[in-house]
C-alpha positions, 0 to 999 in steps of 0.5 A, spaced: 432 034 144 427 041 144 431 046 142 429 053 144 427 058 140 426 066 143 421 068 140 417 061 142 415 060 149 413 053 147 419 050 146 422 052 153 421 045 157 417 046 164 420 045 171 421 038 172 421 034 179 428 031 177 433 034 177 439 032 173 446 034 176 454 032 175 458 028 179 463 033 182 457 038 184 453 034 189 453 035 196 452 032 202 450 037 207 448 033 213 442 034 217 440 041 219 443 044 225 438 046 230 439 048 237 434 046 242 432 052 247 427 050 252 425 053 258 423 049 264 418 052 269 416 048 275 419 042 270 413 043 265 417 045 259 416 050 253 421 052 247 423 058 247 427 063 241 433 068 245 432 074 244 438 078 248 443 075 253 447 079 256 453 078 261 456 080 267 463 077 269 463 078 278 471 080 280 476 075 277 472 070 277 471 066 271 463 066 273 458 070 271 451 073 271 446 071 265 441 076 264 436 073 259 431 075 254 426 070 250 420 069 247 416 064 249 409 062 245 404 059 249 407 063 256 402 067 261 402 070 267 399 064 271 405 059 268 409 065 273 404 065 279 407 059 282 414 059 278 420 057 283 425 054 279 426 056 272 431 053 267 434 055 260 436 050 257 441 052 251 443 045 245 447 042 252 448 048 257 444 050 263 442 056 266 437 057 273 434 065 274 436 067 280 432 073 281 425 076 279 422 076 272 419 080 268 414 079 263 412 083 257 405 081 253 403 087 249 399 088 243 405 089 238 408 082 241 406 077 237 409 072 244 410 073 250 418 076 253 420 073 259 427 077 261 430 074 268 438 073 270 440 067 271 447 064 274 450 058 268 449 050 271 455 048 272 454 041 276 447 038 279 449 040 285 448 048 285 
């Protein structure tokens, strides 16, 4: 066993590719949560990261509006031009635009920001 001395670097044991625990301190985290955030245009799909989502509740209703702002790698204006059908898909929520679209590509954007407003998808038959 090397014991350490101060005053001696020599001594200290490097790091080591095993790592040496106690029973008790083990712990399974389980695999890493990830939600899955696609954006589907014209059924081509592309992930996405949201940015900025707000909501507008419509009279006593329980539904609402969604407006919607993303960033989305890869994404230019000619993926637009064409674009009658736009869904996100959110972990196992869906939400289909129904109004215009704006899409920022500025220099200081690293990508392309997408804001629409979009009604949640409740069952196939909206």
């Amino acid at each position: 066993m090397a014991t350490l001395n101060p005053s001696n670097d020599s001594n200290i044991m490097p790091d080591s590719e095993h790592v040496i625990m106690s029973d008790g301190l083990d712990l399974d985290l389980g695999e890493p949560l990830s939600i899955e955030q696609i954006l589907e245009i014209n059924g081509v799909r592309l992930v996405c990261s949201i940015l900025r989502v707000k909501s507008m509740i419509l009279g006593e209703n329980t539904w609402s509006i969604w407006e919607f702002e993303l960033e989305v790698p890869g994404l230019s204006f000619s993926d637009l031009i064409d674009a009658n059908n736009i869904v996100l898909h959110y972990n196992n929520v869906s939400f289909k635009s129904t109004s215009t679209v704006e899409l920022k590509t500025q220099q200081i954007v690293e990508s392309p920001i997408l804001t629409f407003v979009a009604k949640r998808i409740i069952n196939d038959y909206e």
